[in-house]
C-alpha positions as CSV (number, residue, x, y, z in Angstrom):
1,X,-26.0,29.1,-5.3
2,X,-25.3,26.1,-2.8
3,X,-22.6,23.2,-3.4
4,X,-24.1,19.3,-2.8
5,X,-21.7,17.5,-0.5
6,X,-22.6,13.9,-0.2
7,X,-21.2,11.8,2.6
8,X,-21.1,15.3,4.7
9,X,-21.3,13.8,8.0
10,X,-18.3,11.5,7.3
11,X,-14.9,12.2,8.6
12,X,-14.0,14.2,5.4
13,X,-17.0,15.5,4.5
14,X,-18.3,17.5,8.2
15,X,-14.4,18.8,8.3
16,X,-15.2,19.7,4.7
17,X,-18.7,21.5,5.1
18,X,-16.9,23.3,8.0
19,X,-14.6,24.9,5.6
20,X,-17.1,25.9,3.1
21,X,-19.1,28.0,5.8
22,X,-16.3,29.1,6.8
23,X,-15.8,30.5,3.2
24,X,-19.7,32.1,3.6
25,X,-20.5,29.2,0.8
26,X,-23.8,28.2,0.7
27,X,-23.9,24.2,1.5
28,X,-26.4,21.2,1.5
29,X,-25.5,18.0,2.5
30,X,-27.0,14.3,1.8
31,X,-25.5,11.2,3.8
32,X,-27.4,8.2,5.1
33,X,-25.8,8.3,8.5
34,X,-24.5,4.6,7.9
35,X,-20.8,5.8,8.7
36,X,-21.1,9.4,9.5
37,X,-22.6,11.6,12.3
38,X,-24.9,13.8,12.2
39,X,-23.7,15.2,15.7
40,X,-20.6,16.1,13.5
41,X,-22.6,18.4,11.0
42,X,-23.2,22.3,12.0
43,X,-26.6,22.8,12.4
44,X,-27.0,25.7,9.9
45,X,-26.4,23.0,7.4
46,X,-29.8,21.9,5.4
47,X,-29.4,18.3,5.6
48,X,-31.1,15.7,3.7
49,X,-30.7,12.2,5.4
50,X,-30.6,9.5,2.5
51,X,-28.5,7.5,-0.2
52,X,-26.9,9.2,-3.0
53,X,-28.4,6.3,-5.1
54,X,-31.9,7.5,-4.1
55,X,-32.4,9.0,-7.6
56,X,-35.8,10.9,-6.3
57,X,-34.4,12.3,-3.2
58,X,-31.3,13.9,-5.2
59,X,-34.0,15.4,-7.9
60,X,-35.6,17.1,-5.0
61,X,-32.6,18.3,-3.6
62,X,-32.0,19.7,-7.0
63,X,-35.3,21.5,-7.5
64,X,-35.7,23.0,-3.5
65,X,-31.8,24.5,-3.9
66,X,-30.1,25.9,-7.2
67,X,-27.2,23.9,-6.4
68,X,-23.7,24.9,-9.0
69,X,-21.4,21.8,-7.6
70,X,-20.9,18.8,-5.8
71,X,-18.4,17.3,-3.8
72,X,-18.6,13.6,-3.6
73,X,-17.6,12.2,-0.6
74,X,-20.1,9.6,0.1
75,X,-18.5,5.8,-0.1
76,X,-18.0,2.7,2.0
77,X,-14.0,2.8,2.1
78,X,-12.8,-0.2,3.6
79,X,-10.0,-2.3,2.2
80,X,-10.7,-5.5,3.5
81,X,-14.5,-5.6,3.6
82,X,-14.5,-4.9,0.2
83,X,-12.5,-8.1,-1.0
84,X,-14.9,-9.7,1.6
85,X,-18.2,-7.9,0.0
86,X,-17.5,-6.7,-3.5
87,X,-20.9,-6.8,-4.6
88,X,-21.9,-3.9,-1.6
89,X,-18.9,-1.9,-2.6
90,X,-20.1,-2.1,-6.4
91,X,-23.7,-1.0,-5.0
92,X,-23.0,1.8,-3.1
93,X,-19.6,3.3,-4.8
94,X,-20.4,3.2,-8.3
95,X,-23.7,2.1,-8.9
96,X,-24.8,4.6,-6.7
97,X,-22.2,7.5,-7.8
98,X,-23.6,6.9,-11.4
99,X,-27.6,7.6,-10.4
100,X,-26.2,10.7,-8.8
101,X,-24.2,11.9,-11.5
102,X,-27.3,11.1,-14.2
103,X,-29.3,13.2,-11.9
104,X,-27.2,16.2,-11.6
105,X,-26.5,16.1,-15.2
106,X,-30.0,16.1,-15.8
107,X,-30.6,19.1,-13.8
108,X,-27.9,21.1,-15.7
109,X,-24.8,21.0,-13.0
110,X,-21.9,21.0,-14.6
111,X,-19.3,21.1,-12.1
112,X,-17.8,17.8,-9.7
113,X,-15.4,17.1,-7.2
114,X,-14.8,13.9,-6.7
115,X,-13.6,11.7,-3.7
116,X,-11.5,9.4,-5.3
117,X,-8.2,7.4,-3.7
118,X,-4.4,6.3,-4.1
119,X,-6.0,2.6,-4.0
120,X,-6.7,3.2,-7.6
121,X,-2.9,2.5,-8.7
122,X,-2.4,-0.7,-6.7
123,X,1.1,-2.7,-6.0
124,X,3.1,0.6,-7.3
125,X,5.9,-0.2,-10.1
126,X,7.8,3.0,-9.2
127,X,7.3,5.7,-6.4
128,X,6.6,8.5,-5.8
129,X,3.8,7.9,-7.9
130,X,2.5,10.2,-10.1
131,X,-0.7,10.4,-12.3
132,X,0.2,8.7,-15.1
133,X,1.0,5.6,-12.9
134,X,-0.4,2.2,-14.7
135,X,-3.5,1.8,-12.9
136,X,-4.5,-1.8,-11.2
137,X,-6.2,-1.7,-8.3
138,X,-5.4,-5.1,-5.7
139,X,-9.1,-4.4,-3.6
140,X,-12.8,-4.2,-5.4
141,X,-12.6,-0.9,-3.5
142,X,-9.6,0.3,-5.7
143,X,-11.9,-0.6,-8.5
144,X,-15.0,0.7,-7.4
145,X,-12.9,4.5,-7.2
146,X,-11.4,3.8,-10.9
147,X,-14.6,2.6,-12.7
148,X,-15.8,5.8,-11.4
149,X,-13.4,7.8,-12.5
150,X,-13.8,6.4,-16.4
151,X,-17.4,7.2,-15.7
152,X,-16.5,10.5,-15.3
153,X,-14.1,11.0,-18.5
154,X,-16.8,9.7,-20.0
155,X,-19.6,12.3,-19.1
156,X,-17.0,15.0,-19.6
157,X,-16.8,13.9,-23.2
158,X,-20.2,13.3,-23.7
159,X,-22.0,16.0,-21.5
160,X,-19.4,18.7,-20.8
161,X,-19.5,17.5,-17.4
162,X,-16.3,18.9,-16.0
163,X,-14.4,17.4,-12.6
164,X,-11.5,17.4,-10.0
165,X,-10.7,13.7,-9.2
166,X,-8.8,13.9,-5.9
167,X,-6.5,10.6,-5.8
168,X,-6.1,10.7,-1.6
169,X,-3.1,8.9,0.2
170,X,-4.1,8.6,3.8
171,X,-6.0,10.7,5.5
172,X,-5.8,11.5,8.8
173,X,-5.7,14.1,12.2
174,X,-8.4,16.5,13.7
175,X,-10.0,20.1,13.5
176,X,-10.6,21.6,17.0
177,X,-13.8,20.5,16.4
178,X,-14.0,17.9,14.0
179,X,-12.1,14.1,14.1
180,X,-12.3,10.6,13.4
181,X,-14.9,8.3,14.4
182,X,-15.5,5.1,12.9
183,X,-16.7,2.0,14.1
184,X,-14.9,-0.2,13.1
185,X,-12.2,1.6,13.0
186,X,-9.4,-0.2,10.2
187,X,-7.1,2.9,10.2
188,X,-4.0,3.2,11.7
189,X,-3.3,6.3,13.7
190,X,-7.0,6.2,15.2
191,X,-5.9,2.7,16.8
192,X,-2.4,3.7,17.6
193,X,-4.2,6.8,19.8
194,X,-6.7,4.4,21.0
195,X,-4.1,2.3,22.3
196,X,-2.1,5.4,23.7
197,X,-5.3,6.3,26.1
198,X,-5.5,2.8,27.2
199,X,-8.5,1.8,25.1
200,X,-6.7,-1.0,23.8
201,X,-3.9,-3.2,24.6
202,X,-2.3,-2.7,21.7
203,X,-2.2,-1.8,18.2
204,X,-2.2,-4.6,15.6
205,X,0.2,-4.3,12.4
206,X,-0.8,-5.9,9.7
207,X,2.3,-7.5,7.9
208,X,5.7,-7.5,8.9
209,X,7.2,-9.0,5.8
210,X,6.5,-6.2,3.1
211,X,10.1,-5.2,1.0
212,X,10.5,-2.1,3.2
213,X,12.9,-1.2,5.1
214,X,11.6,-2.2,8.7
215,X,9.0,-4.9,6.9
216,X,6.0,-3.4,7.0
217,X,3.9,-1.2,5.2
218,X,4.5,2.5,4.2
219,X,2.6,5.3,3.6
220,X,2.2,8.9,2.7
221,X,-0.2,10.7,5.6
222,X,-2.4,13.9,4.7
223,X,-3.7,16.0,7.1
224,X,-7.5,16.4,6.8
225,X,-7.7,20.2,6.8
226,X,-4.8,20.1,4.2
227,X,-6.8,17.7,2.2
228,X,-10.1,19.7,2.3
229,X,-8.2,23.0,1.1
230,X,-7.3,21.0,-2.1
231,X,-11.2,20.6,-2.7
232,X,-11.8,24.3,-2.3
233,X,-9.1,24.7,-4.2
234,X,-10.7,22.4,-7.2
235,X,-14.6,23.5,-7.0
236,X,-12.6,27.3,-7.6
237,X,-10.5,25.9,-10.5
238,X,-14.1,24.5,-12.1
239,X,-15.4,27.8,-11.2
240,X,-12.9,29.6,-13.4
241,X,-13.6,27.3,-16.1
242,X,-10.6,24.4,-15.4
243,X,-10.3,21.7,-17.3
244,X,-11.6,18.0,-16.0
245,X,-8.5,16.4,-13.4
246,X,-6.9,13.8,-11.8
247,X,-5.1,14.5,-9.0
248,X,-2.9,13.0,-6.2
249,X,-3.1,14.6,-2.8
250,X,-0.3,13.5,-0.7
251,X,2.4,14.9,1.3
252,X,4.8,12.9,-0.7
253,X,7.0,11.3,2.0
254,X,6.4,7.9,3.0
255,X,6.1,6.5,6.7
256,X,6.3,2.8,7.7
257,X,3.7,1.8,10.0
258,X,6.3,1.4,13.3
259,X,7.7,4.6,12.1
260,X,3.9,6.1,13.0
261,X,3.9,4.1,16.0
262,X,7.0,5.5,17.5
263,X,6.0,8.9,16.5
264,X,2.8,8.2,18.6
265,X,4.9,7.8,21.2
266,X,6.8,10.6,20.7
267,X,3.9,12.8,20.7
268,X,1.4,11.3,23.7
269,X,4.4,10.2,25.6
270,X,2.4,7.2,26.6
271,X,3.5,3.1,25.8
272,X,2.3,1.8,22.5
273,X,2.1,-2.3,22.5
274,X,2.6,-3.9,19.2
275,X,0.6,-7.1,18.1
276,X,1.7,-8.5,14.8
277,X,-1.1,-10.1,12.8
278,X,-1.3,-11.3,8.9
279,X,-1.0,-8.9,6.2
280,X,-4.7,-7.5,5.1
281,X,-5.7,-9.0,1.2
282,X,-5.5,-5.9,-1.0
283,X,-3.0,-3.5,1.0
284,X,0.0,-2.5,-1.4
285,X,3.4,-2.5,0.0
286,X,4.2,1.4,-0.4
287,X,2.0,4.3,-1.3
288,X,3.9,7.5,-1.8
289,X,2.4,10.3,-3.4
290,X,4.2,12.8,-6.1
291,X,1.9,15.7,-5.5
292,X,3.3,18.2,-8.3
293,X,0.5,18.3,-9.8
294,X,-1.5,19.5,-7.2
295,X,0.8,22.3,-6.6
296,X,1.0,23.3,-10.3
297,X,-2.7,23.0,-11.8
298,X,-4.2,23.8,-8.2
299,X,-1.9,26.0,-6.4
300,X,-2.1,23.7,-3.2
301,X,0.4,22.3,-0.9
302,X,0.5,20.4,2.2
303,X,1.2,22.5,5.4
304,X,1.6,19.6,8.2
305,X,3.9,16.9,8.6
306,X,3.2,13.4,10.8
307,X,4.1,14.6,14.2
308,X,1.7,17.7,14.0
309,X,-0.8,15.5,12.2
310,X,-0.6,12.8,15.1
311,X,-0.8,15.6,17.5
312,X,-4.3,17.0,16.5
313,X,-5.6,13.7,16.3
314,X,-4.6,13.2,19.9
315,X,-5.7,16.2,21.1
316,X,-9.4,15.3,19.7
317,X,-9.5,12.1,20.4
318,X,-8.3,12.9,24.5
319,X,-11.4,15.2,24.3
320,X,-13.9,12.4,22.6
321,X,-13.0,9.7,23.9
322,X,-15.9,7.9,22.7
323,X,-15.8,9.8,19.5
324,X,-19.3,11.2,18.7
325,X,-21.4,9.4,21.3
326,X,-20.0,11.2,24.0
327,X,-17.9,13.9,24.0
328,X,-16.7,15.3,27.1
């Protein structure tokens, strides 16, 4: 038995695959390289290089592996370019996630882990925020993850097709081997450490108006090996015979963006410049996760806090400094 991970040479999903060999798991991966890298993926992977809206390429996959779950990683997940593109986001997020899931239903799997995001809840009304927060996404991206996740009530009801919707906060740091590599790149820490080797100038910070306490925006960091326990943690609950989730994956303390700066600092010991520049369209003041649910249906909690997040992100980005394309 193997377990589909789409988008499984993307930040997430190599640091993912990693952890399922590690657990002697059986693993096959599709990704169409857009984003990810397939430098990034361990070669004992079987690797299929194509779009998760391929409809024929995911029935092959099915036949040529008796596969008993996915984890579904693959999505374009910028804020910004999907306000400025919400017809690519709509493509390749949903329309896309809803081939794959017709395919895999049709072939008799059962079980799903899904990718989803914090994005989902929008400009919070209360924080931390918990499941049952009223759900309005500000970005076509927010939407893309939420339409999604209806799709999937709706085959649980229908087909018995049970899931693990993982709501994630921000993601972020390094494996040994493993770290974050994309070009662009929109998220914050990876430009704070670029700017801390010299890279560039300086970091830009989007907004300095928010209501927070220093004015700009704040939010709830996840370490990436932290995050990709919580999916072992759900394919084992569907394994047992769990019932269909939504989930928020946080480490439910919030950090403004100046407050991840100076911890930079604190960490490479290097000068971080700061440029201000306009607030992004679709980026919610605060996003602070209330993670008890995690703990209680899936037994999980976070083990690192920003400093020792920051650090393994420095550490692999010191020994990549051009991510991928050239490690040293």
């Amino acid at each position: 038995m193997a377990i589909l991970v789409t988008g499984g040479a993307g930040y997430i999903g190599s640091i993912m695959v990693d952890l399922l060999l590690a657990q002697n798991e059986s693993v096959v991966v599709l990704d169409d390289l857009s984003r990810g890298h397939r430098a990034a993926l361990d070669q004992r992977v079987v690797f299929y290089h194509g779009a998760t809206g391929n409809r024929a390429l995911v029935e092959q996959i099915c036949g040529e592996h008796e596969i008993e779950a996915c984890i579904h990683f693959a999505a374009l997940s910028y804020v910004g370019e999907s306000v400025a593109e919400p017809k690519l986001y709509f493509e390749k997020n949903t329309a896309h996630g809803i081939a794959l899931l017709e395919v895999l239903v049709s072939a008799g799997i059962r079980r799903f882990v899904f990718s989803s995001t914090a994005a989902i809840y929008g400009e919070p009304v209360r924080t931390p925020i918990d499941e049952d927060h009223p759900q309005q996404p500000t970005s076509p991206y927010g939407w893309t993850k939420l339409t999604l996740e209806k799709v999937l009530e709706a085959y649980d009801r229908a087909y018995g097709l049970k899931y693990v919707a993982l709501r994630y906060f921000n993601a972020a740091g390094a494996t040994e081997r493993l770290g974050e590599h994309h070009d662009p790149e929109s998220r914050l820490i990876p430009n704070v450490l670029s700017a801390a080797l010299g890279k560039n100038a300086q970091v830009s910070v989007f907004g300095k108006n928010y209501p927070t306490p220093d004015g700009t925006a704040i939010r709830d960091f996840i370490h990436i090996s932290d995050l990709c326990t919580a999916h072992l943690l759900a394919i084992n609950h569907l394994r047992k015979g769990g019932a269909s989730e939504s989930i928020n994956l946080g480490n439910g303390e919030g950090y403004s963006v100046l407050e991840v700066i100076e911890a930079a600092r604190r960490v490479t010991g290097r000068e971080i410049k700061v440029k201000f520049d306009a607030p992004r369209p679709g980026d919610p003041s605060r996003l602070v996760a209330d993670s008890a649910k995690a703990r209680t249906v899936l037994g999980w909690a976070p083990v690192h806090r920003l400093d020792a997040i920051i650090e393994s992100a420095w550490k692999w980005h010191q020994s990549h400094p051009n991510g991928y394309d050239s490690p040293k």
